[in-house]
C-alpha positions in Angstrom: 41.8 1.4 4.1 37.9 2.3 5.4 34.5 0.0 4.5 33.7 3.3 3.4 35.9 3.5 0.3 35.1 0.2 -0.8 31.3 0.3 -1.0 29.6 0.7 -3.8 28.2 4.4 -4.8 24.7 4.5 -4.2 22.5 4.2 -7.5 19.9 6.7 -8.1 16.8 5.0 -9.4 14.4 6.7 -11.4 11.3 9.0 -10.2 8.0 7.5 -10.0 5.3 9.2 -11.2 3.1 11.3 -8.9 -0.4 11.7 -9.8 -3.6 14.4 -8.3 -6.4 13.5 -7.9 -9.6 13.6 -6.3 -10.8 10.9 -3.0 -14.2 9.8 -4.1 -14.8 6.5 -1.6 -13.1 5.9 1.9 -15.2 2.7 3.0 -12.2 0.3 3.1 -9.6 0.1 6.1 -6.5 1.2 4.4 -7.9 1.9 1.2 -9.0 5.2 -1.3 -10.4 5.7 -4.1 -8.9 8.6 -6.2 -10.4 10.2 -9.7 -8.2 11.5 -11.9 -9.6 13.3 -14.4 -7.9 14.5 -17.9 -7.9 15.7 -21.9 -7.9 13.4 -24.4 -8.3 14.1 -27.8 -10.3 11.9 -30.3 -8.7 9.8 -32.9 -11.5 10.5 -35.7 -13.0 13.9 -34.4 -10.0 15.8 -33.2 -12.1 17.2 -30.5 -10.9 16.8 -26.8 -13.4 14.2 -24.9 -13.0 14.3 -20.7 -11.6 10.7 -19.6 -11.2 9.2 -16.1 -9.0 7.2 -14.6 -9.9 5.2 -11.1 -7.0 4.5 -8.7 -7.4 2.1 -5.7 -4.5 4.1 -3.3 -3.7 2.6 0.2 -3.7 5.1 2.9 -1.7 3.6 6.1 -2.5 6.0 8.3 -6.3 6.5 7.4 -6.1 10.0 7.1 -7.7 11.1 3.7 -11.4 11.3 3.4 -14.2 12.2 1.0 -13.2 15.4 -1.8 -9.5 15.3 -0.4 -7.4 16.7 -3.3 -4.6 13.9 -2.6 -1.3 13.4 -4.6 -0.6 9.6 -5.3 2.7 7.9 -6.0 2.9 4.3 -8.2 4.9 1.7 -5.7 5.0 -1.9 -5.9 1.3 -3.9 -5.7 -0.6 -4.0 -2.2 -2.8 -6.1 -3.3 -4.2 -7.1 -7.0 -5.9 -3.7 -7.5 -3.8 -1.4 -5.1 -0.6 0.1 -7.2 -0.3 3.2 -5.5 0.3 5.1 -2.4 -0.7 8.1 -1.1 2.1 10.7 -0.3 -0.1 13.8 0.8 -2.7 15.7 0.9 -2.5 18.7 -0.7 -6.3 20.2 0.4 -8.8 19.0 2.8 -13.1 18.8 0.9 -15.7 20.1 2.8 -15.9 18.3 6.4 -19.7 17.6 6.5 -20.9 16.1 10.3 -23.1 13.5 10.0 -24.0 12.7 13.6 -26.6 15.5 14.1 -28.5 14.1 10.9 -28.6 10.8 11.9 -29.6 11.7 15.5 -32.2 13.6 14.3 -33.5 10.5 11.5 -33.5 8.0 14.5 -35.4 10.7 17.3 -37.8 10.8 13.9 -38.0 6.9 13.4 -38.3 6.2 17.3 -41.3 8.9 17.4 -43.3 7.2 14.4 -42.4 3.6 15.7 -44.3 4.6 18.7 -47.2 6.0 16.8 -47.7 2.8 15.3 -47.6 0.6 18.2 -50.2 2.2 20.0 -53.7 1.0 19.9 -56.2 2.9 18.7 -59.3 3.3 20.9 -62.4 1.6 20.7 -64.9 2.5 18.2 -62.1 3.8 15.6 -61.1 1.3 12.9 
């Protein structure tokens, strides 16, 4: 007789719910925020009102940014906010490169710093 014949068949657990959604903050190491948006319709009105649901998603690898359209698995908690993780990204948002604005904002901030620190001549107030 094998091991293998006496082990146990594998059990299949259940599939977790995948969710898409939209990145709206990458500040934190590790950490997204993703919108998911959907149709709910109103108990008294019967008309459908736009709801929102906020999903703190951990990213390991830091790869999602900004207006990523991201799909998001539930896992076991990260943390006490962080339920979910991501599993890909299905589109990229617009890349939008910030260093030539803010080289620009600080060549304009060092040029009026200057103007301020230098004296004015005599006879001018």
């Amino acid at each position: 007789m094998t091991s293998e014949n006496n082990a146990t068949p594998k059990t299949l657990r259940r599939l977790r719910p995948r969710i898409v959604g939209v990145v709206t903050e990458d500040k934190v190491n590790k950490t997204r925020k993703v919108v998911f948006e959907y149709l709910s319709r109103h108990a008294m009105y019967n008309k459908y009102v736009k709801r929102k649901t906020v999903l703190h998603v951990h990213d390991e690898k830091n790869e999602s940014h900004i207006g990523d359209h991201v799909e998001v698995m539930q896992c076991r908690p990260y943390s006490k906010t962080k339920s979910y993780r991501l599993v890909r990204i299905i589109t990229r948002g617009p890349q939008i490169d910030l260093s030539a604005i803010k080289g620009e904002a600080s060549q304009m901030f060092e040029k009026h710093k200057e103007q301020e620190n230098t004296p004015a001549p005599m006879g001018q107030v």
